[in-house]
C-alpha positions in Angstrom: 20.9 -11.6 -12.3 17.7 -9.7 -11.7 14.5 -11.9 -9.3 11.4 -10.5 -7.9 10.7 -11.2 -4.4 9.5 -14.4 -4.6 12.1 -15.5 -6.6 14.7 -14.9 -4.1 13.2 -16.9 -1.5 14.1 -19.7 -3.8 17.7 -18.3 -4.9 18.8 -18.3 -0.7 17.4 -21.4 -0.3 20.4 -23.1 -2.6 23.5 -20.5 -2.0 24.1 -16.8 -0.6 25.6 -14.7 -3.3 28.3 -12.1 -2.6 26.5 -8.7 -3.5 22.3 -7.8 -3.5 20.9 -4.6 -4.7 17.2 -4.6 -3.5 15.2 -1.7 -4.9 11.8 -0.9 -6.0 8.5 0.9 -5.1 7.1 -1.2 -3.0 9.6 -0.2 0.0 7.7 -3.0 2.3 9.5 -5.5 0.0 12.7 -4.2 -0.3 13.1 -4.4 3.1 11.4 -8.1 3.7 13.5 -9.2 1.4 17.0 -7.6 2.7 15.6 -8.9 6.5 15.1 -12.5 5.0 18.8 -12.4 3.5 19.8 -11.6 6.7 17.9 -14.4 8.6 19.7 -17.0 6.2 22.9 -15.2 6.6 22.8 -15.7 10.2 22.1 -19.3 9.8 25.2 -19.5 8.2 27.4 -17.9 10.8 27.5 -14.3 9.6 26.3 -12.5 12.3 28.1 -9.3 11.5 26.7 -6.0 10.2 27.7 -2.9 9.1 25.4 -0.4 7.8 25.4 2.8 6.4 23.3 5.4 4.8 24.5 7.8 1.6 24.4 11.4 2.5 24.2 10.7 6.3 27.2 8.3 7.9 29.0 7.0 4.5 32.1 8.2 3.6 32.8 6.1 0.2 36.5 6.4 0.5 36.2 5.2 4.5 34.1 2.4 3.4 36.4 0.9 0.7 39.0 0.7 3.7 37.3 -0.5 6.0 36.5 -3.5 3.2 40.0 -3.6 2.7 40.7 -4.1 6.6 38.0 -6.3 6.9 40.5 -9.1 4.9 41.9 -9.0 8.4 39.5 -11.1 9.9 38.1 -15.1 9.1 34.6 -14.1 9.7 32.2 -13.3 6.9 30.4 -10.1 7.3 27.6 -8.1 5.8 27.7 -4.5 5.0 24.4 -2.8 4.1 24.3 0.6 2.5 21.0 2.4 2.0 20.4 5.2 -1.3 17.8 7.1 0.0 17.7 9.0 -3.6 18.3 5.8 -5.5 21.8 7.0 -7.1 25.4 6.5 -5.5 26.9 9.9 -7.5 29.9 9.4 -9.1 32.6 8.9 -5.6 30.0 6.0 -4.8 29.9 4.5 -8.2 33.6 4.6 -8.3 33.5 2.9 -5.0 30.9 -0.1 -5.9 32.5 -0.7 -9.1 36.5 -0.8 -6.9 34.6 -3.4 -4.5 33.3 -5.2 -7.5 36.2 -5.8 -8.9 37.9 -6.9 -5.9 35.8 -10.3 -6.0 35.9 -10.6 -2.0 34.7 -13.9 -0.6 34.4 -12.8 3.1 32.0 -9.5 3.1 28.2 -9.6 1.7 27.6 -6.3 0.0 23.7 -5.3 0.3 22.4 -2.2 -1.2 19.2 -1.0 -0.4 17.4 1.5 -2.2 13.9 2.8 -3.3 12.3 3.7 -6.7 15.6 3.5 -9.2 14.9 5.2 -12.7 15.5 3.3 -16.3 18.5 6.0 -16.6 19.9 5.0 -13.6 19.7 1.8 -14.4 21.8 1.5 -17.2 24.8 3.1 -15.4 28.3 1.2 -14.8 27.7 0.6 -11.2 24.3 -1.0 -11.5 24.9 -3.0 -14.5 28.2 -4.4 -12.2 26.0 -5.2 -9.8 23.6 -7.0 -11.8 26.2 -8.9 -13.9 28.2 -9.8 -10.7 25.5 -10.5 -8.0 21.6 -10.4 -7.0 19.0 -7.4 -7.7 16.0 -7.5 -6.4 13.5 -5.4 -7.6 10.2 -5.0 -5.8 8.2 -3.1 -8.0 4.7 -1.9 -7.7 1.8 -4.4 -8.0 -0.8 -4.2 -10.2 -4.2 -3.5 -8.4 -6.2 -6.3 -9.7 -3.0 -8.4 -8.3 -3.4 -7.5 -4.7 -6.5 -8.9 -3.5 -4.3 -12.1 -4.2 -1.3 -10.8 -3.0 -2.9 -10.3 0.4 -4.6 -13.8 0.3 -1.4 -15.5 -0.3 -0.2 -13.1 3.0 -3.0 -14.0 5.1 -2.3 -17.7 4.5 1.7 -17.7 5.1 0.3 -16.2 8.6 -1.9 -19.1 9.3 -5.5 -17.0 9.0 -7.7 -18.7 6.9 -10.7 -16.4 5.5 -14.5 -16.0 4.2 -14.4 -15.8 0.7 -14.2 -12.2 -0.3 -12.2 -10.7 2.6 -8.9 -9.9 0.9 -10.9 -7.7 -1.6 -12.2 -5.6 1.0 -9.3 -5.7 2.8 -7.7 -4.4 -0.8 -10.6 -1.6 -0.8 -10.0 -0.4 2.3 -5.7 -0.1 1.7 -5.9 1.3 -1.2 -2.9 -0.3 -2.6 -0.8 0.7 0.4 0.9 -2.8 0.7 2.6 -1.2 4.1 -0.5 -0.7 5.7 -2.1 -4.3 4.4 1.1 -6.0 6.1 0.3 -4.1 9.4 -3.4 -5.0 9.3 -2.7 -8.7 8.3 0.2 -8.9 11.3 -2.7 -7.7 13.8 -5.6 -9.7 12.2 -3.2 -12.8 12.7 -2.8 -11.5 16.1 -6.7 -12.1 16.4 -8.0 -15.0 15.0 -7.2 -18.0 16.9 -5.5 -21.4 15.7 -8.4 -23.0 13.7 -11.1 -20.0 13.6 -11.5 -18.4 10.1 -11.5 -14.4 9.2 -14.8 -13.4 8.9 -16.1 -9.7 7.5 -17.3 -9.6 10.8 -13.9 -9.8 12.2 -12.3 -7.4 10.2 -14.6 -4.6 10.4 -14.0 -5.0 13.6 -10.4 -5.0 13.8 -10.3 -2.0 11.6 -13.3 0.3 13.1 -11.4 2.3 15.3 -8.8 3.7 12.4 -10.0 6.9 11.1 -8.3 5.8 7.8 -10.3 2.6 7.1 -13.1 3.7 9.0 -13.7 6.4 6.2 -14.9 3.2 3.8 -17.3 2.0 6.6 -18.9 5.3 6.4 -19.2 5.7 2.5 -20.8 1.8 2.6 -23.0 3.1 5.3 -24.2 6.0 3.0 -24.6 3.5 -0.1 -26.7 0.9 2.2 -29.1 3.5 3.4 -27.7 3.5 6.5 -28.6 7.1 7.6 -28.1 6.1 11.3 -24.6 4.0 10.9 -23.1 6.5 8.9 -23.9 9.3 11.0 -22.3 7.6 13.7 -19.2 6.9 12.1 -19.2 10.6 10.7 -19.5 12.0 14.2 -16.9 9.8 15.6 -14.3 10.6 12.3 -15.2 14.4 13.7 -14.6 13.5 17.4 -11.0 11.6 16.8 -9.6 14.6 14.2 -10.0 13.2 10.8 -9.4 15.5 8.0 -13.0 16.1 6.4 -11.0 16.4 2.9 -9.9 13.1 3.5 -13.8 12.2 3.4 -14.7 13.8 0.8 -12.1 12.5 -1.4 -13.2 8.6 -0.4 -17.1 9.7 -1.3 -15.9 11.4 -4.4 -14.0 8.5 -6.0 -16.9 6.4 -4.9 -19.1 8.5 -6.7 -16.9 8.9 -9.8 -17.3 5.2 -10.1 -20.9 5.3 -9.5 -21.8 7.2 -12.2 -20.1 5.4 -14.9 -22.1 2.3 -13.7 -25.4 4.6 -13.2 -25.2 5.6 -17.0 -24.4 2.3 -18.2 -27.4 0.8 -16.5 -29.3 4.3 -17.8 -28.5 2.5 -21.4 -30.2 -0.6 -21.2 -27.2 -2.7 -19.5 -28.2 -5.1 -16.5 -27.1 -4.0 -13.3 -25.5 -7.2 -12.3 -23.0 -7.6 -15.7 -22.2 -3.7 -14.6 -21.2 -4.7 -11.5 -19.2 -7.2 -12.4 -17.4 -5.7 -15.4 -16.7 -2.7 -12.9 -15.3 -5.7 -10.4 -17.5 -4.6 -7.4 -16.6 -7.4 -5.0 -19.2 -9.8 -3.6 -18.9 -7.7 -0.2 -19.7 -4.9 -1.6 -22.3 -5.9 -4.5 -25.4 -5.2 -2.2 -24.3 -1.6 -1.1 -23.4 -0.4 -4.2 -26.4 -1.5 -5.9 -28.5 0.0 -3.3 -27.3 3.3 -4.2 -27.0 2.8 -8.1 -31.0 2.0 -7.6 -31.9 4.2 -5.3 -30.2 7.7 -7.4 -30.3 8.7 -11.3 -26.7 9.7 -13.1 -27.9 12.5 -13.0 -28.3 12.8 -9.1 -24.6 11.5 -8.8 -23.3 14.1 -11.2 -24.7 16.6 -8.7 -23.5 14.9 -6.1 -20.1 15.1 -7.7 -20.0 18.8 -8.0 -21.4 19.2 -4.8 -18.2 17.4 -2.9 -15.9 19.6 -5.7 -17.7 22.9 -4.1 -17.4 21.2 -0.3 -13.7 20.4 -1.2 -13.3 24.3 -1.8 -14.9 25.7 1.1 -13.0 22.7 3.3 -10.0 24.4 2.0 -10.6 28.1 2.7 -11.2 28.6 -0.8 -14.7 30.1 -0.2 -17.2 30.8 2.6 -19.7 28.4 3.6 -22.9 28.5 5.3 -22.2 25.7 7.7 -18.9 23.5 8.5 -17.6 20.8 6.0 -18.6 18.3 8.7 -22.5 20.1 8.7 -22.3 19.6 5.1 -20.8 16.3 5.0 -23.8 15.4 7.3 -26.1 16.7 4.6 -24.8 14.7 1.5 -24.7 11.7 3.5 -28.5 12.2 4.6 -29.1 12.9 0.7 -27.5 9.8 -0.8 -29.6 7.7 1.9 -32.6 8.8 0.2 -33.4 11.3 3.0 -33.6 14.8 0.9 -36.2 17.1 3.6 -34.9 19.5 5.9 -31.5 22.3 5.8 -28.2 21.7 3.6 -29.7 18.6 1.9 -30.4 20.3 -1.1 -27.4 20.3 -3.9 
């Protein structure tokens, strides 16, 4: 049978089954779910492991023997094998489908793997594995999904939040569900028993990471905030960030902004374009800051601009200035302050 994540919580809860395959994109999952299998395991008495990885310590051959010799022994046993490419080539299909057909009672197959393609997927040893046990398959969620997927996260850890605060937390991941799980563990870490998660909070939590402090600077810039986002520019600089990785946060941004500018440049509200471009409440006052303060036609400069900074930040042409200097500049400009050196676009 094949479950999503969720679905398996419910599936141990009544019996452990004799063979998992846990795969997917979403490689935080796969492995959540292969360490809860293991929790209930050990609540049942299996507290042995063997585990293996194709194309590093597996020999096929050596492990259908050791499964063999295993029949030796009363105690139940898990043996985990990891596909870093997704495929078992055709000694390890040969292998899964022997085990298989072995119907042992006393080991607990797991197979862990990542992204598995359809092709792949319709091959004798996954089909067996389907038909005779568990997968798993943790694929990708959808992005309008994972504000509540880190909501729900937040509130299996006990942290109870201002309305709002999973969105932003969703901004500033960017999908990555990995790093959402490490911020959420921390942010757990900080808000004591009975407090709630406020923005305050997390922009705290999060403003010494050059990754998510990126966001705080391109906010800064859309609130006006020439100071702040100097600041945090300087301190990006200081600590080693990649300028590119700046200029690609303020060009998506500004991508977005100029849809919205030219819809609001055709007679459309402001507010219902904010809202049908799902700007979340935390952000609604910065972005229409900016979206009032600039034409389309200033952020289709803009855009081009960051395309010719991106160039020169890649040695693709010389510069008068650094990227950081110029960086400096466009972040003055979309502030609304446009006097002085590099400002101009």
């Amino acid at each position: 049978m094949r479950l999503t994540p969720p679905a398996l919580l419910l599936r141990l809860e009544k019996k452990l089954d004799r063979v998992y395959l846990f795969f997917g994109t979403e490689l935080v999952l796969v492995e959540e779910g292969s360490d809860k299998l293991r929790q209930v395991a050990r609540g049942q008495g299996v507290d042995e492991i063997a585990r293996f990885t194709s194309g590093i310590d597996l020999d096929w051959q050596r492990f259908l023997a050791d499964t063999r010799s295993i029949a030796m022994f009363s105690n139940r046993r898990i043996i985990e094998i990891r596909l870093p490419t997704g495929k078992p080539g055709k000694d390890g299909s040969q292998a899964l489908l022997s085990f298989l057909e072995e119907d042992r009672e006393d080991i607990i197959l797991v197979v862990l793997a990542g992204h598995i393609d359809k092709r792949s997927q319709t091959l004798s040893w996954f089909k067996e594995l389907e038909k005779r046990g568990t997968v798993v398959e943790a694929g990708a969620i959808p992005a309008k999904k994972i504000p509540l997927w880190i909501e729900n996260r937040l509130l299996s850890r006990g942290v109870r939040s201002e309305p709002g605060i999973a969105n932003r937390l969703a901004f500033y991941v960017e999908g990555n569900l990995s790093a959402a799980v490490q911020e959420i563990e921390k942010l757990s870490l900080l808000v004591a028993k009975g407090e709630v998660l406020t923005v305050e909070l997390l922009e705290q939590s999060i403003c010494e990471q050059a990754r998510f402090s990126v966001y705080q600077f391109v906010d800064s810039c859309l609130q006006g905030a020439s100071g702040r986002a100097l600041r945090i520019l300087n301190v990006l600089r200081r600590d080693g960030a990649e300028p590119i990785l700046v200029i690609w946060t303020l060009a998506r941004e500004t991508r977005q902004i100029v849809e919205m500018a030219s819809e609001v440049q055709h007679g459309r509200s402001l507010p219902m374009v904010l809202k049908d471009h799902q700007v979340w409440s935390t952000r609604v006052a910065c972005v229409r800051a900016a979206v009032e303060r600039h034409s389309e036609s200033y952020w289709q400069q803009l855009l081009r601009r960051l395309s010719e900074i991106d160039q020169s930040a890649r040695g693709r042409f010389v510069a008068v200035g650094s990227s950081w200097d110029q960086l400096e500049g466009v972040a003055l400009s979309i502030c609304g302050i446009t006097t002085g050196p590099n400002l101009s676009f």
